[in-house]
C-alpha positions in Angstrom: -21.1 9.2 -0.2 -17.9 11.1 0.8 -14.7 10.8 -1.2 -12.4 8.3 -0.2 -8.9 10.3 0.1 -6.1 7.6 0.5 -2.2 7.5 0.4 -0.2 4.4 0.1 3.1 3.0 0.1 4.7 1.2 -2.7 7.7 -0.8 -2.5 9.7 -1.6 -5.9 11.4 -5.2 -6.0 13.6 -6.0 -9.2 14.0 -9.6 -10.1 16.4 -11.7 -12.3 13.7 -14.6 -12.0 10.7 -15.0 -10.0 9.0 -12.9 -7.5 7.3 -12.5 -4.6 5.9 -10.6 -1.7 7.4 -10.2 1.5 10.3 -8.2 3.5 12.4 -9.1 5.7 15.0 -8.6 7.7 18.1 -10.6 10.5 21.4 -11.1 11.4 23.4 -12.3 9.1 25.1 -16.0 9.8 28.5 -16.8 10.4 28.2 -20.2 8.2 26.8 -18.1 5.4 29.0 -19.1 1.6 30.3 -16.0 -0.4 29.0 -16.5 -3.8 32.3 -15.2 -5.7 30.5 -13.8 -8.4 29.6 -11.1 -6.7 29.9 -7.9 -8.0 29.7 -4.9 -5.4 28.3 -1.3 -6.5 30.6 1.2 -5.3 28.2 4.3 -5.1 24.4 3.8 -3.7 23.6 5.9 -6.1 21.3 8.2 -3.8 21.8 11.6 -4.1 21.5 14.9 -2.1 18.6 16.3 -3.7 19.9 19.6 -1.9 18.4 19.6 1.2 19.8 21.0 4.1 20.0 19.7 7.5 18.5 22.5 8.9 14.7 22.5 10.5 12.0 21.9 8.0 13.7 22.6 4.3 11.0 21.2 1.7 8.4 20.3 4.4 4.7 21.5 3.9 3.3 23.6 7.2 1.0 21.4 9.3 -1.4 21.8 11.7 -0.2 22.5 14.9 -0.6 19.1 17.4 -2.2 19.8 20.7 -2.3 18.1 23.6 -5.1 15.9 22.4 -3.1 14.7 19.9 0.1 13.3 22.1 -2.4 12.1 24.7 -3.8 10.0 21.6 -0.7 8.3 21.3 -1.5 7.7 17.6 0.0 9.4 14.8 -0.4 10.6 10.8 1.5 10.1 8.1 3.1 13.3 6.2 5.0 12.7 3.0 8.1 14.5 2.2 10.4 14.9 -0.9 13.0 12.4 -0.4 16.0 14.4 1.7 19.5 13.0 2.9 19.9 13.5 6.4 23.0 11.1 7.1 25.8 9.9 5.0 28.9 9.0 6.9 31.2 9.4 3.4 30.9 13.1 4.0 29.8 14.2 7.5 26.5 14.5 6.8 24.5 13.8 10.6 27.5 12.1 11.8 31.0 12.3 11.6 33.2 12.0 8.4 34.2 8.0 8.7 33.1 4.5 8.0 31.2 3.2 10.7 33.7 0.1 12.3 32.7 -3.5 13.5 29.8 -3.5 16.2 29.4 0.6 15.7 26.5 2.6 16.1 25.7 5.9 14.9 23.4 8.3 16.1 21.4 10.4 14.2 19.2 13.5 15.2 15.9 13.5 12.7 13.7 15.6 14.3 14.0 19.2 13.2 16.2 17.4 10.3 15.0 16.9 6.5 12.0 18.7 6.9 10.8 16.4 9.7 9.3 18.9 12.6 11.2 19.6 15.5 8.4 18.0 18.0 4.9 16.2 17.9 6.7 13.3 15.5 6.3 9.6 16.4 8.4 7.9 13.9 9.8 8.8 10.2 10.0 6.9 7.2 13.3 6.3 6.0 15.6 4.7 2.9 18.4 3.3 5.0 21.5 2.3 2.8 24.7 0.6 3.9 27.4 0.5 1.6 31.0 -0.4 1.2 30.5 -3.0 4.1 33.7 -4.1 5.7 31.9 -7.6 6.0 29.2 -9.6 6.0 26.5 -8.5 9.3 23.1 -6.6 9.3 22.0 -3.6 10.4 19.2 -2.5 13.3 17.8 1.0 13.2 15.6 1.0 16.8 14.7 4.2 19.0 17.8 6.0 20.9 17.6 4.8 24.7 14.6 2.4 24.0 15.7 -0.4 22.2 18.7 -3.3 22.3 21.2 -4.1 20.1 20.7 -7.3 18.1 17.3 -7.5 19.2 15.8 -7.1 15.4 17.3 -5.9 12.4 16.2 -4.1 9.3 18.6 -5.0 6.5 21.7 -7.9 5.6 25.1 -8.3 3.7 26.8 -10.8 2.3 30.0 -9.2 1.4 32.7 -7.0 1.7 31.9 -3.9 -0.7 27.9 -4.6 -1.3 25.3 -1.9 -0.9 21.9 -2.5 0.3 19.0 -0.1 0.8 15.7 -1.2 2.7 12.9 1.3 3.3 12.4 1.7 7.6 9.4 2.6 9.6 11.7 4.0 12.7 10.3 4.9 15.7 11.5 7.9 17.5 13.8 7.6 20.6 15.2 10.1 23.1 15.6 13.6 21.8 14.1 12.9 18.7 17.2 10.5 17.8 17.3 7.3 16.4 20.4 5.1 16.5 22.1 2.6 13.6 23.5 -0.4 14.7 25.9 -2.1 12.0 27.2 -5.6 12.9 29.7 -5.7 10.2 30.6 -2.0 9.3 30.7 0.1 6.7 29.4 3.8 5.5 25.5 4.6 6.0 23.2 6.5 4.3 19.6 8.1 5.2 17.2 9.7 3.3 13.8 10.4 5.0 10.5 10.0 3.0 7.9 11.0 5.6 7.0 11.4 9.3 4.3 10.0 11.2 2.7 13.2 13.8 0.9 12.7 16.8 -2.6 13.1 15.5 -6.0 12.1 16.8 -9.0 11.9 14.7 -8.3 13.0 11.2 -8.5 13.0 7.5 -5.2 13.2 6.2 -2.3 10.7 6.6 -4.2 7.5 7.9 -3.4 3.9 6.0 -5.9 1.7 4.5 -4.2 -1.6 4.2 -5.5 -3.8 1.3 -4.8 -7.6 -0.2 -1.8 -7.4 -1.9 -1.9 -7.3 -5.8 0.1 -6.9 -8.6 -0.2 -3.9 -10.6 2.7 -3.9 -12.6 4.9 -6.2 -14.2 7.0 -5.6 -17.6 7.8 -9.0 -18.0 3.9 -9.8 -19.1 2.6 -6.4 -19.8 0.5 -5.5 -16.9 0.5 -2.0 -16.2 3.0 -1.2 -18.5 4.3 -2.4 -22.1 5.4 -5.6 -21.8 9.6 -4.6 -22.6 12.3 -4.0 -19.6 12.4 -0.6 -19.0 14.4 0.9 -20.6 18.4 2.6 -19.8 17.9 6.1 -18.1 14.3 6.1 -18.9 11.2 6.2 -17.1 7.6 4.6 -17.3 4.2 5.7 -16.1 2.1 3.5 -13.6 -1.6 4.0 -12.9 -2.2 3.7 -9.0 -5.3 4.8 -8.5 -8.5 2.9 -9.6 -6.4 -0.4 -9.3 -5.8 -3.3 -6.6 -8.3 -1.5 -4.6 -7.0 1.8 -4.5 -9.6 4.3 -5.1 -10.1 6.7 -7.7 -9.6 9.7 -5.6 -8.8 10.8 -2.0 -5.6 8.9 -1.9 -2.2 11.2 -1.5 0.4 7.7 -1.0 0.8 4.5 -1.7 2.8 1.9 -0.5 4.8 -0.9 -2.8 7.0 -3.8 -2.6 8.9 -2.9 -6.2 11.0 -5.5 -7.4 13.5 -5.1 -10.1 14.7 -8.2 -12.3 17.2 -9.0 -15.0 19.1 -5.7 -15.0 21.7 -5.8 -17.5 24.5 -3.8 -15.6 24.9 -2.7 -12.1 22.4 0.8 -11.3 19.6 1.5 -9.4 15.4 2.5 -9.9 13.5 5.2 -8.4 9.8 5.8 -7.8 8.4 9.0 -7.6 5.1 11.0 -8.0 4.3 11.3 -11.6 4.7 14.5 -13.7 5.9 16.3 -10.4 9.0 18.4 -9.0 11.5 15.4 -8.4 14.1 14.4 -11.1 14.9 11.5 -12.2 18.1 9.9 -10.6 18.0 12.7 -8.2 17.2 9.5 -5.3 16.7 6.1 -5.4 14.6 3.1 -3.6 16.3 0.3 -4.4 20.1 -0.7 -5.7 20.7 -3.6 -8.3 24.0 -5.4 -9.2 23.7 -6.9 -13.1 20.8 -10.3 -13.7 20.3 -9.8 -10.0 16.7 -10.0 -8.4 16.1 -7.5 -5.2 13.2 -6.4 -3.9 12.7 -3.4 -1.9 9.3 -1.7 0.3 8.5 1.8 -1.2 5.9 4.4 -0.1 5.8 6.9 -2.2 3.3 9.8 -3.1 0.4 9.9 -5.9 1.1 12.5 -8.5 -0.6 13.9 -11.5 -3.7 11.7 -12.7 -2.9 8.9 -9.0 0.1 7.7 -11.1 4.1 7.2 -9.9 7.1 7.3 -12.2 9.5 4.4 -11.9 13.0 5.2 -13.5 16.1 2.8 -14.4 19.4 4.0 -14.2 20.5 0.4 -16.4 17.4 -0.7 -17.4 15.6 -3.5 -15.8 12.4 -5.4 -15.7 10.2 -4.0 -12.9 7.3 -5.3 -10.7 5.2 -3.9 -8.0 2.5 -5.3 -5.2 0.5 -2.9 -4.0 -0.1 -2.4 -0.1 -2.4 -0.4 0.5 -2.7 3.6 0.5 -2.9 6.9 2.8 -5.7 9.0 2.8 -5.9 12.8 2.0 -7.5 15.6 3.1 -10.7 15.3 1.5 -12.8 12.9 3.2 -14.2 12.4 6.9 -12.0 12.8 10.2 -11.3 9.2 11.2 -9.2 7.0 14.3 -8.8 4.1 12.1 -5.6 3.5 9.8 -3.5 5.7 12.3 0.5 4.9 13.4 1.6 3.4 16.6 5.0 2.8 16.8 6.6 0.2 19.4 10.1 -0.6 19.9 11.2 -3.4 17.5 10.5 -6.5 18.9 11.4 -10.1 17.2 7.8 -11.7 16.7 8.8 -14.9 14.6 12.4 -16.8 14.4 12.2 -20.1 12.8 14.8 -20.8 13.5 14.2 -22.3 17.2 12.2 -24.8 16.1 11.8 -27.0 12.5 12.8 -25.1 9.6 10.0 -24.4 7.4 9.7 -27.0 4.0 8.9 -26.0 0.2 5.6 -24.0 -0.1 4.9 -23.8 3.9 2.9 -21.3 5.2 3.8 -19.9 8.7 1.3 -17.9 11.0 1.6 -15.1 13.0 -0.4 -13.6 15.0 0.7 -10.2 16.3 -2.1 -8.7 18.2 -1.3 -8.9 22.0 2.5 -9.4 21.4 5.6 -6.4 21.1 2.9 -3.9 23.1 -0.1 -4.3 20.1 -3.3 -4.2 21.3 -5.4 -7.5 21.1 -8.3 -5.8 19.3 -8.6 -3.0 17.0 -5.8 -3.0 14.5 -5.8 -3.7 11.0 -2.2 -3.8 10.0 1.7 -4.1 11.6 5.0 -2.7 10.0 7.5 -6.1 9.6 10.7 -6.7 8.7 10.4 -10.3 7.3 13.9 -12.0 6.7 14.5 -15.3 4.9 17.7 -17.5 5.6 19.3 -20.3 5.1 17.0 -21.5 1.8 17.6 -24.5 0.0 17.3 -22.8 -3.7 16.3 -19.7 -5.0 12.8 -18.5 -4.3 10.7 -16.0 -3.1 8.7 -15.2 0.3 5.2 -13.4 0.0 3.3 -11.7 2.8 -0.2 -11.7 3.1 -3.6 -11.7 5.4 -4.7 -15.1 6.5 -7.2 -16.5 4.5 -7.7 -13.1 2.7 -4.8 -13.4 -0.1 -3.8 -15.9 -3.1 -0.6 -17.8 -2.6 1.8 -16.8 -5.8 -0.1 -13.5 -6.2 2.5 -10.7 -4.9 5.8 -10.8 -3.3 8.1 -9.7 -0.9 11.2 -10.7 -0.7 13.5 -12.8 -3.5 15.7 -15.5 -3.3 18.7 -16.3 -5.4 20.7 -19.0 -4.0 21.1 -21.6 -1.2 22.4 -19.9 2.0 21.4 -16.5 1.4 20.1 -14.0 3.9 17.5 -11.1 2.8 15.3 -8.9 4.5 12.8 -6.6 3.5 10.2 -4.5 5.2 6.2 -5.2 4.9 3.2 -3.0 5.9 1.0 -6.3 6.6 -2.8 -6.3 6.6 -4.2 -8.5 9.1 -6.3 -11.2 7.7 -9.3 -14.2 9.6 -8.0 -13.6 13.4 -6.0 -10.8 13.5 -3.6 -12.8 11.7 -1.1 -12.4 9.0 0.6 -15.8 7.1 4.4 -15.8 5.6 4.6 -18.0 2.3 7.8 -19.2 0.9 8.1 -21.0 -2.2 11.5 -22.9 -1.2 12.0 -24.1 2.1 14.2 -21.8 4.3 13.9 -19.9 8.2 11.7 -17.1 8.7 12.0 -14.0 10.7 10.2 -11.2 11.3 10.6 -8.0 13.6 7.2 -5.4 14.2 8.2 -1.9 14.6 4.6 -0.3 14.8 0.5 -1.1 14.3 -1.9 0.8 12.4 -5.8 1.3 14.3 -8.6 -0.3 12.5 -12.3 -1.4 14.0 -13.2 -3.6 16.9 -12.7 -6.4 14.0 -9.9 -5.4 12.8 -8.0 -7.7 11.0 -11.4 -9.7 9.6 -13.6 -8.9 7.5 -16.5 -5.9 8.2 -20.0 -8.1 8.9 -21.3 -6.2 5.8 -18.8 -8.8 3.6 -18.8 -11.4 5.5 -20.6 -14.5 3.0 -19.8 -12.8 0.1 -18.6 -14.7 -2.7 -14.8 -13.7 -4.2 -14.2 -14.9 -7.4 -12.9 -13.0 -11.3 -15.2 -11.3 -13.4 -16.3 -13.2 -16.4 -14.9 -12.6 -19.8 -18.1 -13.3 -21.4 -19.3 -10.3 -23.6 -21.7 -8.1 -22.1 -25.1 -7.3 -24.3 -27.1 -4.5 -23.3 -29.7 -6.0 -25.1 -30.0 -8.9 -22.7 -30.3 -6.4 -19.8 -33.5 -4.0 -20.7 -33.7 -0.8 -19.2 -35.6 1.5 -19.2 -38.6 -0.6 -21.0 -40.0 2.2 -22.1 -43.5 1.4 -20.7 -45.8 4.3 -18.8 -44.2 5.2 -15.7 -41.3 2.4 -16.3 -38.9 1.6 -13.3 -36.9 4.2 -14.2 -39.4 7.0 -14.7 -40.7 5.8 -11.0 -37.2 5.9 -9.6 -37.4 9.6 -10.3 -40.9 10.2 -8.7 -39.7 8.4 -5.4 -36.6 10.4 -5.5 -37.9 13.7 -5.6 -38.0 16.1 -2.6 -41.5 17.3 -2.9 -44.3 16.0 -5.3 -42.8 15.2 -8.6 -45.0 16.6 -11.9 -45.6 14.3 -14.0 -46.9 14.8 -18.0 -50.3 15.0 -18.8 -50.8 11.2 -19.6 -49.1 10.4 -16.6 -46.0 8.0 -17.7 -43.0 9.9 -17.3 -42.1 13.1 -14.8 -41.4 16.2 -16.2 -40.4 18.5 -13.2 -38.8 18.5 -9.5 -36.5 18.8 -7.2 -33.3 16.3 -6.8 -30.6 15.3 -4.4 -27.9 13.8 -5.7 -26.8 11.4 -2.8 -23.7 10.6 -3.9 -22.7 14.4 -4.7 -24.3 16.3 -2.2 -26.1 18.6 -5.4 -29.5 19.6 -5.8 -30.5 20.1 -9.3 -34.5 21.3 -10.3 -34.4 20.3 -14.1 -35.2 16.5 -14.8 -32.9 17.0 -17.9 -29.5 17.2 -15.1 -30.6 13.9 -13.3 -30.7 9.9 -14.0 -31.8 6.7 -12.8 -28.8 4.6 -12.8 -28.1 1.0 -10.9 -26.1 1.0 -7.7 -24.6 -2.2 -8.8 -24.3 -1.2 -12.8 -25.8 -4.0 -15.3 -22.1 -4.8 -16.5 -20.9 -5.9 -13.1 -23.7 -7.9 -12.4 -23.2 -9.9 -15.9 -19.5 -10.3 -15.0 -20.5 -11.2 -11.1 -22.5 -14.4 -11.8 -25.4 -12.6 -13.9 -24.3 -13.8 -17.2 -25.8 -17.3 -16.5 -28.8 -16.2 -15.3 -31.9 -16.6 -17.3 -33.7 -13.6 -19.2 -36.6 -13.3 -16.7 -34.0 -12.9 -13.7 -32.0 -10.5 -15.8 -34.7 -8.3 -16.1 -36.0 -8.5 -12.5 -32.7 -7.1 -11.4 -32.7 -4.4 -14.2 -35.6 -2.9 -13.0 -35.7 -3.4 -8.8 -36.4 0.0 -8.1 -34.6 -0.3 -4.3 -31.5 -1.2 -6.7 -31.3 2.4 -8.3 -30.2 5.9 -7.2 -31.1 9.4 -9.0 -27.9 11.3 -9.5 -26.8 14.2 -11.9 -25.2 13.7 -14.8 -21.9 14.2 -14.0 -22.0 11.7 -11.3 -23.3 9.4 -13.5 -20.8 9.5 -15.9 -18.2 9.6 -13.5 -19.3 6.6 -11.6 -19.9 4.7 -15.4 -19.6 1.1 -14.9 -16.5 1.2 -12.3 -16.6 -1.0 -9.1 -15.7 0.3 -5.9 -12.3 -0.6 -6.5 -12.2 2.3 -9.2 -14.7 4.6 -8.1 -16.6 6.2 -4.9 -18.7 8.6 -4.3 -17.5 12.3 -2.5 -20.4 11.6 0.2 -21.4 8.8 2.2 -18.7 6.0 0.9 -20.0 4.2 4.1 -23.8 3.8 3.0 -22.4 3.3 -0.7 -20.5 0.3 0.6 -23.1 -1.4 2.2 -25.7 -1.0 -0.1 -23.4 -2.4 -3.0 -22.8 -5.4 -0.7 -26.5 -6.1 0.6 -27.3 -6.4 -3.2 -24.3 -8.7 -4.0 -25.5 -10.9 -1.0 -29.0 -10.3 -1.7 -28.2 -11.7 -5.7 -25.3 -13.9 -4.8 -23.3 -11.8 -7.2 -19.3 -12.4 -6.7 -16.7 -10.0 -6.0 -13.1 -9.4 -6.7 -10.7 -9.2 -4.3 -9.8 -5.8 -5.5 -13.3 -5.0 -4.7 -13.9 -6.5 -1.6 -11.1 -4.8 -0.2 -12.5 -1.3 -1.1 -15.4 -1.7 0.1 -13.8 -3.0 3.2 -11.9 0.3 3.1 -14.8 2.7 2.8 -16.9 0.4 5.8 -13.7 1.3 7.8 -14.3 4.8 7.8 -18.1 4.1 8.9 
C-alpha cells in the first residue's frame, strides 16, 4: 500500500463552560443587549513575525502551474509561516487609520506574505478586528465579485472588543480581496496558506474526516488533565488519532477552543519542535472566564504533533477536521479547493427559530455554484444568534457524527451573536447537519468545495453495512487466539509457501520453509532470507477481540487466527511498524487502496465493528483509489 501523506487544519476554541463544534458567522443585530461586564483587550496580541510585504518572504519554491492547472479550476493547499500582511494601526497593506462605519479596505495578497504573485485561488487567513467603534460584523469576499452584506465572517458586540476568525478567502480582481466592516474599527491579517491552481496531485489536497476530539485539559485527553499553564506550552499528538494517519499528512485542520482563562490573553498553535516562537502569532483571543472558539489549520511538525501556547493560561480543547496530504503518496483529483464567492446557504431566521437540541440540514451540493456530485466537503461560516442561554453549536456529516462529540462554536449568554468558520465533511446525501444545544437562529455562508468521488459525501460501497461501534475494554489473551499452532506446515508456515515468488524450499520433513524469495506488499521490498519476513493478520488478533471477537467462542477464534486469505507476508520492519494499529494509526507506503478494502471485506465478512476513527481512514485511503 502507498503512504497516506495528509495535512489538516485545526481550529483551537477556549471555553469558560461547555463546548462544541461549529463556526459561524452574521451581521450582527441591532436589538442585541451589551453585557456590561465586558471587558475589551486592547492589543490582539498578533505579532509581525518579521515578514515583509514584499513577493514571497518565507514561502517554499513551488512547482510552476501550467495551463493545465488553471484550466482545472481546482487548487492545492500550501502552508506558510504565519505573516502579517495588513494592520491598519500602522499602515501595513492599507493606510495608517481605523477603518470608519460601513468602510472597506482593500488589500493586495498576491505577491504579499509569501503568497505567489499568480496561479493562487484563494489564501488562508487569521482575520482580526479590534478596537471596534461598535457593535457590526465583518465580510472578507473577492474584490469585484462579491456584495456587501451578503455573508459575513466574524461579529462584535462592543465598542473596544477584538475578535479573530480564521478565513478561507477567495481571490478577486488583481489578486485583491476586500474587508467590509459594518461597525468599524482597526483590522488585522495574517496569512497561513494559499490554495494554487493545481490538477492532479500529491501534495496539498484535504481529507475531510468525522469530527473528534483529541484534546481536552479539562478531562485529560491528549494532554494532562491541568489548564495549561501561564506563558507555557503543551505537546498534542495529531497524527495516528481521530483518523489522521500515521504518516503522509503535512496539516491539519482544528476547531480549538479555549475555556476558563484566568485573565485576558490569547493561545497559539503551531508545528511542534519547529522555527516559530511562542507568542510570536496567535489563533484565537480570550477575555478572562470567557469561552471562544476559533477554526485553525495549522501544520504537523516533529513526530505529527502541534504546540498550543497560553499567553494567561487556559483550559484548551480541539476537534479535529480532517488533514492535507503531503508529498509522498499518489497524484490524486479528490480533496482539491474550489473556491466560490460567498454565498448565504442557511438563515434561520426567515422561517421558525430552531428549539433546544434541533438539528438543521443542509444540503449544499447544487447551491452557491457547488457541483451536485463529486464533493466531499464545503468551507462555512456558521453563525448562531439570538440563543435563549448559553450553549454550543456543533457541525457535523449527516448521519455520520455523534451529537455532543466536537464543537464549533460557544455560547455564553441570551442574545449573543458568534460566528466561526467550519471545513464541513459531507455526510448520507451530500449533506451536512448543524446541532445546537440551546435553541437560537442559524446561519451559514459557503466560501469554497473540496473534490471527492462520484459519492462524495456518503460512504465508499466498500463501508457501506459495516458496523460502528467502541472497541471493547475486555482484556485481550493471546492465549485464546493461537497462532502459529505449531503443527507441520501450520497456517503460517503455508502463508509463506503461497507468498513466495518462485517455488519456496521447504526442510527436509517438509513442515516449515526454509528459503525463497518475498515481496513485501505493503513495502514494496524484496527480501531472500525467511529470517527478514512474517506471517502476520491483515486485521491483527487484538482488533478483532476488541471488534466483536471477544464473545466469540474458542472454535471461531481460532478459525479466524488461522484463515490463510486473512494474512500477508511482510518484512520485519513492516511488521513491527504496522503492530496492532488500525488504519486510523497506521498505513502502508503502497497500495493504501487495496489495504482498505481488504481490512473492510474481512470486517464484513466477520461482522467485526469499527470505530468511527477507523472508518473514516479507511474512507480516506478508498478516496485516493
Amino acid at each position: 500500500m502507498r503512504r497516506v501523506t495528509s495535512c489538516l487544519a485545526l481550529s483551537v476554541l477556549l471555553v469558560a463552560g461547555l463546548a462544541g463544534p461549529g463556526l459561524a458567522e452574521e451581521p450582527v443585530l441591532e436589538d442585541i443587549e451589551v453585557p456590561t461586564d465586558f471587558v475589551p483587550i486592547d492589543d490582539p496580541f498578533v505579532l509581525d513575525p518579521g515578514a515583509t510585504d514584499g513577493g514571497g518572504a518565507g514561502a517554499t519554491e513551488q512547482p510552476a502551474v501550467t495551463e493545465a492547472d488553471v484550466a482545472a479550476g481546482t487548487s492545492r493547499f500550501v502552508p506558510l509561516p504565519p505573516t502579517r500582511v495588513l494592520d491598519t494601526r500602522e499602515g501595513k497593506g492599507a493606510p495608517k487609520a481605523i477603518v470608519p462605519p460601513k468602510g472597506s479596505v482593500v488589500l493586495q495578497v498576491t505577491g504579499a506574505g509569501g503568497v505567489p504573485a499568480t496561479g493562487v485561488r484563494a489564501v488562508v487567513l487569521n482575520v482580526t478586528l479590534t478596537s471596534a467603534t461598535g457593535p457590526g460584523f465583518v465580510q472578507v469576499y473577492p474584490t469585484g465579485q462579491g456584495v456587501e452584506g451578503a455573508s459575513s465572517n466574524l461579529n462584535v458586540l462592543t465598542r473596544g472588543q477584538t475578535v479573530p476568525v480564521l478565513v478561507t478567502a477567495p481571490v478577486g480582481d488583481g489578486g485583491r480581496i476586500t474587508l467590509y466592516t459594518h461597525g468599524g474599527g482597526h483590522l488585522l491579517a495574517d496569512v497561513s496558506g494559499y490554495f494554487l491552481a493545481s490538477g492532479e496531485t500529491a501534495a496539498g489536497r484535504y481529507r475531510p474526516l468525522t469530527p473528534a476530539r483529541i484534546l481536552d485539559t479539562r478531562t485529560g485527553v491528549g494532554a494532562p488533565k491541568a489548564m495549561v499553564g501561564k506563558g507555557s506550552a503543551i505537546t498534542v499528538q495529531v497524527t495516528g488519532r481521530g483518523g489522521v494517519p500515521g504518516s503522509g499528512v503535512s496539516a491539519v485542520a482544528l476547531n480549538v477552543t479555549a475555556t476558563g482563562a484566568p485573565a485576558s490573553g490569547f493561545v497559539q498553535v503551531m508545528p511542534s519542535a519547529g522555527s516559530t516562537a511562542a507568542g510570536s502569532s496567535s489563533n484565537l483571543n480570550v477575555v478572562a472566564r470567557q469561552t471562544v472558539a476559533n477554526l485553525v489549520v495549522v501544520p504537523v511538525g516533529d513526530g505529527g504533533a502541534v504546540d498550543v501556547y497560553s499567553s494567561s493560561g487556559t483550559h484548551v480543547l480541539a476537534d479535529v477536521a480532517g488533514w492535507f496530504t503531503d508529498d509522498s503518496g499518489t497524484p490524486s483529483g479528490t480533496g482539491l479547493f474550489v473556491p466560490v464567492t460567498p454565498e448565504r446557504l442557511l438563515d434561520t431566521r426567515s422561517g421558525t427559530k430552531p428549539g433546544d437540541g434541533a438539528q438543521v440540514p443542509l444540503s449544499p451540493r447544487g447551491k452557491a455554484g457547488i457541483p451536485a456530485d463529486g464533493v466531499s466537503a464545503v468551507v462555512l461560516t456558521v453563525t448562531a444568534t439570538s440563543p435563549v442561554a448559553g450553549g454550543f453549536v456543533q457541525v457535523l456529516p449527516t448521519g455520520q457524527g455523534t451529537v455532543g462529540g466536537s464543537s464549533n462554536l460557544n455560547l455564553e449568554r441570551v442574545g449573543q451573536t458568534v460566528a466561526n468558520a467550519a471545513l464541513a465533511t459531507l455526510g448520507d446525501g451530500g449533506g451536512v447537519t448543524l446541532y445546537t444545544l440551546r435553541s437560537a437562529h442559524l446561519l451559514a455562508d459557503v466560501a469554497g468545495w473540496f473534490t471527492g468521488g462520484s459519492t462524495s459525501g456518503e460512504l465508499p460501497p466498500e463501508l457501506q453495512g459495516l458496523r460502528v461501534a467502541e472497541r471493547s475494554t475486555t482484556p485481550y489473551d493471546p492465549a485464546a487466539w493461537p497462532f502459529p499452532t505449531g503443527s507441520c506446515l501450520d497456517t503460517a508456515e503455508q502463508a509463506l509457501a503461497d507468498a513466495d515468488v518462485f517455488e519456496p524450499t521447504l526442510s527436509d520433513d517438509g513442515c516449515s520453509v526454509v528459503d525463497g524469495l518475498w515481496r513485501d506488499p505493503w513495502a514494496g521490498t524484496q527480501h531472500s532470507a525467511v529470517e527478514e519476513v512474517r506471517a502476520v493478520h491483515v486485521v491483527p488478533l487484538p482488533n478483532a477481540h476488541a471488534s466483536g471477537g471477544d464473545t466469540w467462542d474458542a472454535a471461531k477464534r481460532e478459525q479466524f487466527a488461522n484463515v490463510v486469505d486473512q494474512l500477508e507476508v511482510v518484512s520485519n520492519g513492516t511488521a513491527a511498524a504496522r503492530a496492532d494499529r488500525a488504519p486510523e494509526a497506521w498505513l502502508p507506503t503502497v497500495d493504501s487502496c487495496g489495504y482498505a478494502r481488504e481490512w473492510a471485506a474481512l470486517k464484513k465478512a466477520w461482522d467485526l465493528s469499527v470505530t468511527t476513527a477507523e472508518r473514516d481512514a479507511l474512507a480516506a485511503a478508498l478516496a485516493g483509489c
